[in-house]
C-alpha positions in Angstrom: 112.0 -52.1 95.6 111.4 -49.0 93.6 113.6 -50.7 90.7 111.8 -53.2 91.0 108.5 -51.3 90.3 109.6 -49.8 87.5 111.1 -52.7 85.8 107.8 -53.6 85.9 106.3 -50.9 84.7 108.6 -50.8 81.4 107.6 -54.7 81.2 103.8 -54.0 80.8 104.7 -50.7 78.8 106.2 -53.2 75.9 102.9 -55.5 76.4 101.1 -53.1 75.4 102.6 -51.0 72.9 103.3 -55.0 71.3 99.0 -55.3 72.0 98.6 -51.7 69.9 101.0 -52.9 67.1 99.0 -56.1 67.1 95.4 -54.5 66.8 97.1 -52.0 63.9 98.8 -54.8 61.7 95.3 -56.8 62.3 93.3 -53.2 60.9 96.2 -53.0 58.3 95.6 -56.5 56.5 91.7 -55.9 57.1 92.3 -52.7 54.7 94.8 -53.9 52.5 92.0 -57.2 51.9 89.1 -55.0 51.3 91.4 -53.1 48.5 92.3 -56.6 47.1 88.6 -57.9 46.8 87.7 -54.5 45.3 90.4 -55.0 42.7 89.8 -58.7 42.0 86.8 -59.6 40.5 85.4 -61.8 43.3 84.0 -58.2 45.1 80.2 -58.0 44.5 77.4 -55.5 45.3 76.0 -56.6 48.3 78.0 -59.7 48.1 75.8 -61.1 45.4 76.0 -59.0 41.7 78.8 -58.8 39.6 79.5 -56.0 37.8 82.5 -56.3 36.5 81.5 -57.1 33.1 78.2 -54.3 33.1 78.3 -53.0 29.5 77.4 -49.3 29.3 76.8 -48.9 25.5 75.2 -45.0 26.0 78.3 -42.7 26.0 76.3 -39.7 27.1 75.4 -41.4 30.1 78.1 -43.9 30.6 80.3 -41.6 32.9 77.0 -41.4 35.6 76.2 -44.8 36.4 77.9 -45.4 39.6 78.4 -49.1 39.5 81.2 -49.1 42.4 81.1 -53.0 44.0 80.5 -52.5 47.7 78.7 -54.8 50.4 76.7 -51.8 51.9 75.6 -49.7 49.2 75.0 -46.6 51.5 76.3 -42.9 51.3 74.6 -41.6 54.8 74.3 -38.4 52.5 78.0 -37.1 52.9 78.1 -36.9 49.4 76.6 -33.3 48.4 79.1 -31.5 46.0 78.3 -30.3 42.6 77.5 -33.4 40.6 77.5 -35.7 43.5 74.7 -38.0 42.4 77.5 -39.0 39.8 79.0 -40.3 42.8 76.3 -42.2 44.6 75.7 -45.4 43.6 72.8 -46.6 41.0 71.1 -48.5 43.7 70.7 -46.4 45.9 69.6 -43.6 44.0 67.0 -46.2 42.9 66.3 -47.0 46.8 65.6 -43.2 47.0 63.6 -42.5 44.6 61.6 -45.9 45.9 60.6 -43.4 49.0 60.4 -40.1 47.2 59.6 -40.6 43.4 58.3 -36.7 43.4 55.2 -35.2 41.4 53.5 -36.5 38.1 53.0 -33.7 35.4 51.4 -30.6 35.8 48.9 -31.8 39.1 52.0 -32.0 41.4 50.4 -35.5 42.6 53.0 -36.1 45.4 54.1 -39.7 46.2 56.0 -39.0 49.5 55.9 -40.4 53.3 55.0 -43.7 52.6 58.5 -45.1 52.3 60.9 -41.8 53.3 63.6 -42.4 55.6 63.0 -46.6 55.6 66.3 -47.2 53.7 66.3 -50.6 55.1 62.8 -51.9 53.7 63.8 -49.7 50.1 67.1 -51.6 49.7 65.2 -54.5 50.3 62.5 -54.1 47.5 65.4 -53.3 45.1 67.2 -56.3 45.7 63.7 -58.4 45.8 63.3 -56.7 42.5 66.6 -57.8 41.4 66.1 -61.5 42.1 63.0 -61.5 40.4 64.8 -60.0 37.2 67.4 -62.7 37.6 65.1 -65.5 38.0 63.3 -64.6 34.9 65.6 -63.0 32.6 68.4 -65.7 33.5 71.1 -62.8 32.9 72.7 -60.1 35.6 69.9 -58.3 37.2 72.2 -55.0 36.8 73.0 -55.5 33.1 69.3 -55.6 32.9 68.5 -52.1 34.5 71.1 -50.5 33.0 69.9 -51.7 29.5 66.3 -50.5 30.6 67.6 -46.9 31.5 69.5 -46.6 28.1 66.5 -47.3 26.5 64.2 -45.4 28.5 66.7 -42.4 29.1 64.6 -39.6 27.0 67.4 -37.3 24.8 64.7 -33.9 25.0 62.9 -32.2 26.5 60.6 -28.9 27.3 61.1 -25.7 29.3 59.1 -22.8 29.3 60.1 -19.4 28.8 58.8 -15.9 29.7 59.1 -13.7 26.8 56.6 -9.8 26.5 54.6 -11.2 29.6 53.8 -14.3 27.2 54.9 -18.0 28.2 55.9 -20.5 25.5 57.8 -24.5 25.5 61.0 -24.3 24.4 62.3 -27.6 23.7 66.1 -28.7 25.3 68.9 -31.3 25.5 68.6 -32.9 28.5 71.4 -32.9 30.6 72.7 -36.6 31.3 72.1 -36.4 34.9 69.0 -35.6 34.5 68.4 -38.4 31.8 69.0 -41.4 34.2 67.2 -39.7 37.1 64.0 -39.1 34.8 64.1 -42.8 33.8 64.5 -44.1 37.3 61.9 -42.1 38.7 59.5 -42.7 35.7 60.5 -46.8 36.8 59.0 -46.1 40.0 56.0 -44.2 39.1 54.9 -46.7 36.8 55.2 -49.3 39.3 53.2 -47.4 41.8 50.7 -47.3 39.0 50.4 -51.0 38.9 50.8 -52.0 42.4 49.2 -48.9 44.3 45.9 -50.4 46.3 46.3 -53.7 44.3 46.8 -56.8 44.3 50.5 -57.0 42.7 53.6 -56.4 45.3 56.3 -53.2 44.2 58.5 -56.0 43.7 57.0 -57.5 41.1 55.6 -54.3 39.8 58.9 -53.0 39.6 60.5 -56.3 37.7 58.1 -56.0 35.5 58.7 -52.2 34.2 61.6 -53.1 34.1 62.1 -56.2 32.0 59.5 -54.2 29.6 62.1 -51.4 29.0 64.8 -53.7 28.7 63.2 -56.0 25.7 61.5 -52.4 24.4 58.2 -53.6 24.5 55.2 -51.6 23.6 53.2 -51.2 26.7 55.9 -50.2 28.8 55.8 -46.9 30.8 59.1 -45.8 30.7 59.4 -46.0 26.5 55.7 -44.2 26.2 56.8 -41.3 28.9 59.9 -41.0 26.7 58.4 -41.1 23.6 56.5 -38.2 24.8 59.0 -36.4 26.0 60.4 -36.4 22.7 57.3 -35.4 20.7 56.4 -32.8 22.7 60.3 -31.2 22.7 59.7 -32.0 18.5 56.6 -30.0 18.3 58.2 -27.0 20.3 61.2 -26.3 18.3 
């Protein structure tokens, strides 16, 4: 009898140690897939944008555009070494700064709390924004914002410095970081502008800024901040 029991025992042992090796080859060729897509070029933001033929013609900024193809573009802020936003992806440092665009000028106007911590409903009005691009640009929503920052990236800026109890602008490179940031944010601000307590949606508020930078057009936001960016950081050298 006890033989008995423990032939049985080694029997349903070896069912499921075959079960375990079963779930781990099924996890292994899950991996080994996602690696493949990611590879290939049929892997696509969200599922939906392409980018393996985005064309970063700025070399100063070309190595912090995170363009990394993934169906979830989400970071759930682990990433927080030096340089990290190098790291995150462009969308959702645009999906960010959606919630938290930060202060205008020397007033400190704060635009916070209305979207903080709704990643969900961000992410959404960047990809509504994206289709809107598509639909009337006919080209890769990305290529398009990534042709808008380059052209709305300003090169200088201003500082101020303390010198015999005096204070006076000092004009500086700005640090590539910084450059797409500024323009992102400056994206966003504008929008707000145009879609604040009116009748046009973020959405299309946001297309539009964007399609503007990206054809260089004169009434754009972005171009005019950066253009004065530049002539103030001329006038203080």
């Amino acid at each position: 009898m006890a033989e008995q029991l423990s032939q049985a025992d080694e029997i349903e042992g070896q069912f499921e140690d075959d079960d375990m090796e079963d779930d781990g080859e099924e996890v292994e060729t899950q991996i080994e897939e996602i690696e493949r897509m990611k590879k290939s070029d049929d892997f696509k933001i969200f599922g939906i944008y392409d980018v393996s033929d985005i064309k970063i013609e700025d070399p100063g900024i070309k190595k912090y555009i995170n363009l990394d193809s993934r169906l979830v573009v989400k970071s759930h802020g682990r990433i927080r070494e030096k340089f990290s936003k190098a790291k995150i992806n462009l969308l959702e440092l645009f999906a960010n700064l959606v919630a938290v665009p930060g202060h205008r000028g020397k007033k400190h106007k704060v635009q916070t709390s209305w979207k903080t911590g709704k990643y969900s409903q961000n992410m959404k009005i960047v990809l509504e924004c994206l289709k809107i691009i598509e639909e009337r640009t006919k080209q890769n929503p990305i290529q398009v914002l990534v042709t808008a920052i380059e052209n709305g990236a300003p090169r200088d800026g201003v500082t101020v410095i303390e010198y015999g109890g005096a204070r006076y602008p000092q004009a500086v490179d700005l640090s590539p970081m910084r450059r797409v940031t500024m323009t992102l944010r400056y994206i966003v601000q504008g929008s707000y502008d145009k879609s604040f307590n009116k009748k046009t949606k973020i959405e299309q508020a946001l297309a539009d800024e964007i399609i503007k930078a990206y054809k260089k057009e004169a009434d754009s936001y972005i171009l005019n901040k950066r253009n004065e960016s530049e002539k103030q950081a001329d006038s203080a050298r």
